[in-house]
C-alpha positions as CSV (number, residue, x, y, z in Angstrom):
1,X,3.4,38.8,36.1
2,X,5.3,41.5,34.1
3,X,4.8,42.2,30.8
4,X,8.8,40.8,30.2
5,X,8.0,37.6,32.5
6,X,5.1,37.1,29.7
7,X,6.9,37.7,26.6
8,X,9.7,35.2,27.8
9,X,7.5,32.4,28.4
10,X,6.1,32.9,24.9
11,X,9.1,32.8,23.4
12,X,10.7,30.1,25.3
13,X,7.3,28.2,24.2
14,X,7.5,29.1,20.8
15,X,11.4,27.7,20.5
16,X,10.1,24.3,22.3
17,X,7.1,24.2,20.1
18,X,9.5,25.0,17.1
19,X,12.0,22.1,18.3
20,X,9.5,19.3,18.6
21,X,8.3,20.3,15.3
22,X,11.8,19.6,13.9
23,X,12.9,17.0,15.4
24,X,9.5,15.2,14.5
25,X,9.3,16.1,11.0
26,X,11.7,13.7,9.9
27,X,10.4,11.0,11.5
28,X,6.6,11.7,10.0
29,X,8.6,11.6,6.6
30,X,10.2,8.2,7.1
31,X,6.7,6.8,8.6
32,X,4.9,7.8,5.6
Protein backbone atom coordinates (compact mmCIF):
# COMPACT_ATOMS: atom_id res chain seq x y z
CA UNK A 1 0.00 0.00 0.00
CA UNK A 2 1.18 3.66 -0.41
CA UNK A 3 2.28 5.63 2.13
CA UNK A 4 -1.10 8.02 1.27
CA UNK A 5 -3.44 4.76 1.18
CA UNK A 6 -1.90 4.35 4.90
CA UNK A 7 -2.27 7.63 6.27
CA UNK A 8 -5.99 7.66 5.06
CA UNK A 9 -6.97 4.75 6.75
CA UNK A 10 -5.51 6.13 9.92
CA UNK A 11 -7.24 9.03 9.80
CA UNK A 12 -10.50 7.71 8.72
CA UNK A 13 -9.97 5.32 11.86
CA UNK A 14 -9.10 8.01 14.09
CA UNK A 15 -12.49 10.08 13.07
CA UNK A 16 -14.60 6.70 13.66
CA UNK A 17 -12.72 6.00 16.89
CA UNK A 18 -13.34 9.82 17.76
CA UNK A 19 -17.23 9.50 16.86
CA UNK A 20 -17.95 6.38 18.90
CA UNK A 21 -16.27 8.09 21.64
CA UNK A 22 -18.77 11.01 21.42
CA UNK A 23 -21.54 9.61 20.78
CA UNK A 24 -20.99 7.19 23.80
CA UNK A 25 -19.90 9.61 26.32
CA UNK A 26 -23.11 10.86 27.02
CA UNK A 27 -24.63 7.84 27.46
CA UNK A 28 -21.77 6.52 30.11
CA UNK A 29 -22.77 9.88 31.92
CA UNK A 30 -26.52 9.22 32.20
CA UNK A 31 -25.67 5.38 33.21
CA UNK A 32 -23.56 6.40 35.97
Amino acid sequence: MSPFVKFFLKVMHITCCNNFFIQWIPLLHHSV
